[in-house]
C-alpha positions in Angstrom: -60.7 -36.1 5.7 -63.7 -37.8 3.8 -62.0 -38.1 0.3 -64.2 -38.7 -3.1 -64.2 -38.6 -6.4 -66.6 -38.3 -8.9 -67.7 -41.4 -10.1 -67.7 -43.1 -13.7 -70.9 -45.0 -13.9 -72.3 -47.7 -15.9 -75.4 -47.7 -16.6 -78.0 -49.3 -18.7 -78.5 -48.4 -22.3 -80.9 -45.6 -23.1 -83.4 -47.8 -24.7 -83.9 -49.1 -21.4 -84.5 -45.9 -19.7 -88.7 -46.7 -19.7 -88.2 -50.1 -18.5 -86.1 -48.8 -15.3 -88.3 -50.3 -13.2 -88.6 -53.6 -14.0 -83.8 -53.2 -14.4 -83.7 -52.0 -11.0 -83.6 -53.9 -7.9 -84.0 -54.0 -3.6 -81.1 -54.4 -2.0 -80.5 -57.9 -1.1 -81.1 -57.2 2.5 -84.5 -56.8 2.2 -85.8 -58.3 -1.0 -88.0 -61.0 0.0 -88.0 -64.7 -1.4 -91.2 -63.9 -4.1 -89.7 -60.8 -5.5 -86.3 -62.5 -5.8 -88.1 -65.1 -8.0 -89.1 -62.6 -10.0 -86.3 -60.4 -10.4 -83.8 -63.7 -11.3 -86.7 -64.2 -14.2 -85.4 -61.1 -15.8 -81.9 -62.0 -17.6 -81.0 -57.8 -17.3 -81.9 -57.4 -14.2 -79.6 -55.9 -11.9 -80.1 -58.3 -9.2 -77.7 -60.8 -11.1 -75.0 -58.3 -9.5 -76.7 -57.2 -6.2 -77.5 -61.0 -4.9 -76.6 -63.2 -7.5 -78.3 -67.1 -7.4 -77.7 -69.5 -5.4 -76.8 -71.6 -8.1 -74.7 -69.5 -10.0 -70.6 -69.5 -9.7 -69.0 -66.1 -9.3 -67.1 -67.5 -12.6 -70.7 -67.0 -14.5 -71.1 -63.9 -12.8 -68.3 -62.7 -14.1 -69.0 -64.0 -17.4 -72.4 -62.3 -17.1 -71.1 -59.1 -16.9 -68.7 -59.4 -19.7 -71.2 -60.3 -21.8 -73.6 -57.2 -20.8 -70.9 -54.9 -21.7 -70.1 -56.5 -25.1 -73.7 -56.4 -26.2 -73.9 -52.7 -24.9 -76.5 -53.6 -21.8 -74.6 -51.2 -19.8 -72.6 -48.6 -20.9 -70.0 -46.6 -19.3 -70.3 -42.7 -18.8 -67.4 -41.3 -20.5 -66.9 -38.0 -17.9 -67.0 -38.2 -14.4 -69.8 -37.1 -12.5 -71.6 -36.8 -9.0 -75.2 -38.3 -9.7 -77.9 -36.2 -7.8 -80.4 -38.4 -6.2 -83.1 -37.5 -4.8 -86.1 -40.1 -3.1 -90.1 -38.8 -2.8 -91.8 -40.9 -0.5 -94.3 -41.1 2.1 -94.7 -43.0 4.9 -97.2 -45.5 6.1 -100.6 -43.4 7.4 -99.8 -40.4 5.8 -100.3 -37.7 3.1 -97.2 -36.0 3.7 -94.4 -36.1 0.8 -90.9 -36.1 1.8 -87.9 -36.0 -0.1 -84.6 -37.2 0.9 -81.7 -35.7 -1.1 -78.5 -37.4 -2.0 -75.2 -37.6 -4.1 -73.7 -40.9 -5.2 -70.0 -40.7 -5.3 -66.6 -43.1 -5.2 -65.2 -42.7 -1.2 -62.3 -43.8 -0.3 -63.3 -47.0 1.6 -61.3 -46.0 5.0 -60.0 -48.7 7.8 -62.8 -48.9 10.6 -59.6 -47.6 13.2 -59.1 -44.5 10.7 -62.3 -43.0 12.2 -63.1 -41.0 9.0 -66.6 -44.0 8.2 -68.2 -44.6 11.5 -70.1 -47.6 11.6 -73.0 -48.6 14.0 -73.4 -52.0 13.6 -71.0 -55.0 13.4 -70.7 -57.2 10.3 -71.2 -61.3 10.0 -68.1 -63.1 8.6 -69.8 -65.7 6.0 -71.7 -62.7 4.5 -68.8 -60.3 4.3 -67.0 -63.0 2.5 -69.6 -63.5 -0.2 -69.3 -59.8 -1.1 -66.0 -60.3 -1.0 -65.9 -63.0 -3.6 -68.5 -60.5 -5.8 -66.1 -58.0 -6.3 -63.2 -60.4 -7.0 -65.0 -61.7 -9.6 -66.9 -58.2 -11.4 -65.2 -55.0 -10.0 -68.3 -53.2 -9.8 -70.7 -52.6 -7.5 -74.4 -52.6 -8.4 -75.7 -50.5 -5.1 -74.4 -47.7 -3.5 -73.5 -48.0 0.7 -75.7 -45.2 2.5 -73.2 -42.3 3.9 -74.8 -39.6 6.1 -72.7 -36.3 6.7 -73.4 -33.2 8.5 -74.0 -29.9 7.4 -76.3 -27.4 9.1 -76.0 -24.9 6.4 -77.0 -27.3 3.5 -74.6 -25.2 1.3 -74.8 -28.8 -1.7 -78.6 -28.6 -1.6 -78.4 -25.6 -3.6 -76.2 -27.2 -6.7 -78.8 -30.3 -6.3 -81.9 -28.9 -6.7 -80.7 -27.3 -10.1 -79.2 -30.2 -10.9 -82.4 -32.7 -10.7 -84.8 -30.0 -12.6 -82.7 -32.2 -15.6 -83.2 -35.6 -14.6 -81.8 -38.7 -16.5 -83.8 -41.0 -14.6 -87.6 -40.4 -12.9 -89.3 -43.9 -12.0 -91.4 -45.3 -9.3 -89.6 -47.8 -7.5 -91.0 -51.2 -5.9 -91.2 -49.3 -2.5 -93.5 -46.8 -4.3 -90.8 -44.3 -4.1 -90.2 -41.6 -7.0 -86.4 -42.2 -7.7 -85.2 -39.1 -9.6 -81.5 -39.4 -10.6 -79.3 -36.6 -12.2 -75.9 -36.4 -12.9 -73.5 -33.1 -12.6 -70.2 -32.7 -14.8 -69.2 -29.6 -14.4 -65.6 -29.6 -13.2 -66.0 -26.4 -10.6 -69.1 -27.7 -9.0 -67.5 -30.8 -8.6 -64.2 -29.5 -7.1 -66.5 -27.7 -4.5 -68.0 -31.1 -3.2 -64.9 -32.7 -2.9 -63.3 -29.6 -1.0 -66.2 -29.4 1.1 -66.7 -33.0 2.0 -62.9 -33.2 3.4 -63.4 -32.3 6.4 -66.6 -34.3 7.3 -66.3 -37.8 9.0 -69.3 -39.7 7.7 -71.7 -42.1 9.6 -72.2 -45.1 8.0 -76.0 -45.9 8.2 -76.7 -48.8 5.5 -74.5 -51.5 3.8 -71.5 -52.4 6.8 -71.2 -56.1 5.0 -70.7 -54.3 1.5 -68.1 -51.5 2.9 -66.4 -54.0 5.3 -66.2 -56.5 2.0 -64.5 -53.1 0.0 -62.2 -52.9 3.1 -60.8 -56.7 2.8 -60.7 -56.2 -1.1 -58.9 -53.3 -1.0 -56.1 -54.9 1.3 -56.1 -58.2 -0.5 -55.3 -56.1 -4.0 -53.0 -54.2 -2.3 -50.9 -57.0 -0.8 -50.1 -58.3 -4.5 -49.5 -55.1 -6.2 -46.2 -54.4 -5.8 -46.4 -50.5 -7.1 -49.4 -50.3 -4.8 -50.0 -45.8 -4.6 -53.3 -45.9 -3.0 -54.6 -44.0 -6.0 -56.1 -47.5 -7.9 -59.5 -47.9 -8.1 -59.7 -51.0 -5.1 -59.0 -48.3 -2.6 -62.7 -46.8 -3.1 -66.4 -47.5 -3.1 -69.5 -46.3 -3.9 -71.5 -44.5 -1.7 -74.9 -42.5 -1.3 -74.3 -39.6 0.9 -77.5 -37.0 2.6 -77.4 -34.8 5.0 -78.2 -36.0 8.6 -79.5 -32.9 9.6 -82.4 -33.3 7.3 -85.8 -33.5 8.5 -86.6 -36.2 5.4 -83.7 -38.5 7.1 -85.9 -41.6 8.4 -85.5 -44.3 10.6 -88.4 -47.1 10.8 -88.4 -49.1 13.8 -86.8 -52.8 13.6 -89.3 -55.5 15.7 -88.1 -58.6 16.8 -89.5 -62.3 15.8 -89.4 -65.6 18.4 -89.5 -68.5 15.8 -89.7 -71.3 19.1 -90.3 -70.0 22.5 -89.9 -73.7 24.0 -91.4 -72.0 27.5 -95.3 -71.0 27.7 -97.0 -67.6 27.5 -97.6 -68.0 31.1 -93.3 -68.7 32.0 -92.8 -65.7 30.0 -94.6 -63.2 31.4 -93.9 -64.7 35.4 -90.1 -64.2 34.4 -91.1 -60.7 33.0 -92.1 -59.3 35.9 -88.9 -59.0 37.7 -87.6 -56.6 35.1 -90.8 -55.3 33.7 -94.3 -53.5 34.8 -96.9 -55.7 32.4 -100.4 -54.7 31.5 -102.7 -56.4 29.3 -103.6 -54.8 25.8 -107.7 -55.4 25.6 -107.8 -54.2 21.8 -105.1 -55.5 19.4 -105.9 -53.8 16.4 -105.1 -51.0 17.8 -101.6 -52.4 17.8 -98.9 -49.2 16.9 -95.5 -48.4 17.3 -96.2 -44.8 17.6 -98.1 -45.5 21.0 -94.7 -46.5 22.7 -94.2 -42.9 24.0 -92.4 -44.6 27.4 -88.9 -45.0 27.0 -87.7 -48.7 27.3 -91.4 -49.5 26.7 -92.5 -52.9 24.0 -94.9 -54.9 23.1 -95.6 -58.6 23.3 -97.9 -59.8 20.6 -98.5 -64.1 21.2 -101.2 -65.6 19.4 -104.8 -64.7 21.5 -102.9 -62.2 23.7 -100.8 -58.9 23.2 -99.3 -57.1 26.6 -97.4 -53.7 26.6 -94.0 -54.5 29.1 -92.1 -51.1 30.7 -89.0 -51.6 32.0 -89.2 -50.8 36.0 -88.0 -47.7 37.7 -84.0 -48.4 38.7 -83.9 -51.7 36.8 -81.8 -50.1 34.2 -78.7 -50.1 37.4 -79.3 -53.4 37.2 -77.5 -53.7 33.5 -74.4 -55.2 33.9 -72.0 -54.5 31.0 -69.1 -52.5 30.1 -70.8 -50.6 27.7 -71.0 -46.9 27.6 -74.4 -45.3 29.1 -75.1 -43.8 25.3 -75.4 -48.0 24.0 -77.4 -48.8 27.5 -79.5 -46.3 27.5 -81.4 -47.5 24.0 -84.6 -49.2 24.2 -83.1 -51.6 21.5 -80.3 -52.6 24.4 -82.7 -52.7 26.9 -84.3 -55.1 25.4 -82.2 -57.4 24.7 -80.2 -57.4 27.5 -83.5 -57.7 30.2 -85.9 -59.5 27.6 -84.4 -61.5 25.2 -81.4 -63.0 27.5 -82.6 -62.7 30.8 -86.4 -63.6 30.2 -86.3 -65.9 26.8 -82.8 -67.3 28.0 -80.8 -65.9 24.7 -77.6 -65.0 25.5 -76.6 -61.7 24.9 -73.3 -62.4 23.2 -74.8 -65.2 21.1 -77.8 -63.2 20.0 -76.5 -61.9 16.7 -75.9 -65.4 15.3 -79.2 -67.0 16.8 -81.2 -68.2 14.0 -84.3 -68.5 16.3 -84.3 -64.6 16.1 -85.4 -62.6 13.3 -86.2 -59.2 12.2 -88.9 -57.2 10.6 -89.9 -53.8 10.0 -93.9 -54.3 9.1 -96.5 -54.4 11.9 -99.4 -56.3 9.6 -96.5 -59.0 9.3 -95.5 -59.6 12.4 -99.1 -59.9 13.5 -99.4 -62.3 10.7 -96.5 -64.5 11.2 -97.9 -64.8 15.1 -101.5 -65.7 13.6 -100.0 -68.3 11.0 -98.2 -70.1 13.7 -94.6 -69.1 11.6 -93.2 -67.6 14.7 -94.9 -67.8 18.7 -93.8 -64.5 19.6 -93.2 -60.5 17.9 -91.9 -58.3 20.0 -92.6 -54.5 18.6 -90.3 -52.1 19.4 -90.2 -48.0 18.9 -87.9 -46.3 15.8 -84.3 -45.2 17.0 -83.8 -41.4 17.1 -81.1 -39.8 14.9 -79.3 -38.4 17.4 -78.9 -42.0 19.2 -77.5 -43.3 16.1 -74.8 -40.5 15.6 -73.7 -40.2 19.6 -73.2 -44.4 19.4 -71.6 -44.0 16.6 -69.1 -40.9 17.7 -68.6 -43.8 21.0 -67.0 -45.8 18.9 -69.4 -48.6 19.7 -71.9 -50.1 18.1 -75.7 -50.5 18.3 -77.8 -54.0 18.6 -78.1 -55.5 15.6 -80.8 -54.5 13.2 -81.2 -51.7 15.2 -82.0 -49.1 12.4 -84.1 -49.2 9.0 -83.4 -46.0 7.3 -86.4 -45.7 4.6 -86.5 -45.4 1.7 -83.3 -47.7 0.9 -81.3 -47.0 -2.0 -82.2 -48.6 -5.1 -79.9 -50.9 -6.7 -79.1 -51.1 -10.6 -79.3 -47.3 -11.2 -75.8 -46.8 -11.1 -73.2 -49.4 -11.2 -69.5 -48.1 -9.9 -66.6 -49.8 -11.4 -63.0 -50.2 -9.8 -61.4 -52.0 -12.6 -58.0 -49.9 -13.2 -59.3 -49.2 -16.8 -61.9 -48.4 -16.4 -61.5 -46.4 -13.0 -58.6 -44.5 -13.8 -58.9 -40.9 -14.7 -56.9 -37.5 -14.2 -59.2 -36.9 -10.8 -56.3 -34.1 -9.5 -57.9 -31.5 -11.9 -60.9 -31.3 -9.3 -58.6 -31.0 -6.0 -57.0 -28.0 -8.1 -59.7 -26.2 -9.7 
């Protein structure tokens, strides 16, 4: 079963509430060095918990947050609630609003072996360890882990959507995004969540270092607590959950950055076309991922040439690997198994930690990162379905890394979820017995 509880959050003092967005914070995944400037400029933002500097000690962090609670920066909600959340957004090229609907809850934060969390990607030990250290050091967690669950029947939307008509919160985030936050208390609503979400496994689609950091804190507090019940607040973790059966659920394609090829343009494309049919792109600004309709299909952009490379017909017998045909089968693991070790020489075991490969989910900066001589090579991939996402998942494997980009993410510093035993504990059995 999928257990949570409601979730006692602090939050910042109402006579914030009209400066949210200047409070609130990316996550530190994909805040980018000129808005972290920014943000550490701000002595209340939230990103002092989310990412904190580079120069400060997780002593001072601590301190930091002592100090914000004293002078009544953040306060605690005294009842527990689940805290509606619900993102407008649209995406790039069109008119279209779409809202994703959430809850932000405690979870229990579940062994990956207990199958009840499914992850999809695997986790990086040094970065793991830092959120580890966080936590030690504050017990709270400024950003929520993105949950999906499934439920063709939608039977929480209807308790939402009366919920938000009473927000506490309605901003615009730095995305753009309209964040609209509300918070439900009511005892018999609540108990209906619960009893409904304990029978769902949940898929795991954003935040593995920051649930696989609860995991190791949760086992370390548990080691030296001798009356250890499984009850205490280090056994949980906040979470965002939505619906994966919602149509406003989306997934932005991932591309893929060559810092140094250290083999031409020409070496490249001669090694392609063992694996790959190649044909020239004449007219690069009209560059888009959404004209990838062929499966296992990319495209090369190098400085004064862009190609569009398709995997050829039976190559994909040629994929040598113990994984199941559901991880194969993506383009993602195409990819990187034909183009990135075979062609650019990468191994595919060692590709995760190769600092010569990087990520990024915007077109106009890939092109200009290839222009501005930063990187010789983007490779621009198309978005990951859903459906691939949950049947790697219910595989038990995982998917290459930074294989998804669920948009919008979740906005940090709206909620912060506390595990310290004071202020965690509370008489939660009243909602399992309504």
């Amino acid at each position: 079963m999928a257990e949570i509880l409601p979730l006692k959050a602090w939050r910042y003092h109402p006579r914030y509430t009209d400066s949210l967005e200047k409070l609130t914070s990316p996550l530190f995944d994909v805040v980018s060095p000129t808005q972290l400037d920014l943000l550490y400029s701000n002595p209340i933002n939230s990103i002092h918990f989310t990412l904190p500097h580079k120069d400060h000690t997780v002593q001072k962090t601590s301190s930091l947050l002592k100090n914000w609670k004293d002078q009544g920066v953040i306060i605690q909600d005294q009842l527990p609630g689940i805290y509606v959340y619900y993102q407008y957004f649209r995406l790039p090229g069109s008119s279209k609003e779409h809202c994703r609907k959430g809850f932000v809850i405690h979870i229990r934060a579940y062994d990956w072996d207990e199958r009840q969390i499914l992850r999809h990607e695997d986790t990086i030990a040094h970065s793991v360890k830092e959120r580890v250290n966080l936590l030690n050091a504050t017990e709270i967690q400024s950003s929520p882990t993105h949950g999906l669950y499934e439920d063709t029947s939608f039977l929480l939307e209807a308790y939402m959507d009366e919920s938000i008509k009473k927000p506490i919160y309605d901003l615009k985030d730095y995305q753009g995004v309209r964040e609209v936050l509300s918070v439900i208390t009511d005892t018999s609503i609540i108990a209906r969540f619960i009893s409904f979400m304990k029978d769902k496994k949940i898929i795991l689609a954003d935040g593995h270092h920051r649930l696989q950091a609860a995991i190791y804190y949760k086992h370390q507090c548990a080691k030296v607590n001798k009356n250890h019940n499984g009850n205490e607040g280090y056994n949980y973790h906040m979470m965002y959950l939505t619906n994966s059966r919602s149509n406003n659920l989306k997934i932005l394609p991932t591309h893929r950055l060559v810092k140094k090829l250290g083999i031409s343009r020409e070496t490249v494309l001669d090694k392609s076309k063992k694996y790959f049919d190649i044909e020239i792109i004449y007219d690069t600004d009209e560059i888009d991922p959404m004209n990838l309709q062929q499966k296992w299909s990319f495209i090369l952009i190098f400085r004064d040439k862009a190609y569009l490379i398709s995997l050829k017909e039976n190559k994909i017998n040629e994929y040598n690997s113990a994984f199941p045909e559901v991880v194969k089968n993506l383009d993602l693991s195409v990819l990187h198994y034909f183009f990135v070790d075979k062609v650019l020489g990468i191994p595919f075991r060692k590709q995760r930690f190769d600092e010569n490969l990087l990520y990024e989910k915007n077109l106009l900066r890939c092109q200009h990162k290839v222009a501005g001589q930063e990187v010789d090579l983007a490779i621009i991939t198309r978005e990951i379905l859903m459906e691939e996402v949950m049947a790697v998942c219910h595989s038990g494997h995982t998917l290459p890394q930074k294989s998804t980009y669920f948009y919008p993410k979740a906005l940090s510093g709206l909620l912060f979820g506390s595990i310290n035993s004071e202020e965690f504990n509370y008489p939660y059995s009243k909602y399992f017995n309504p």
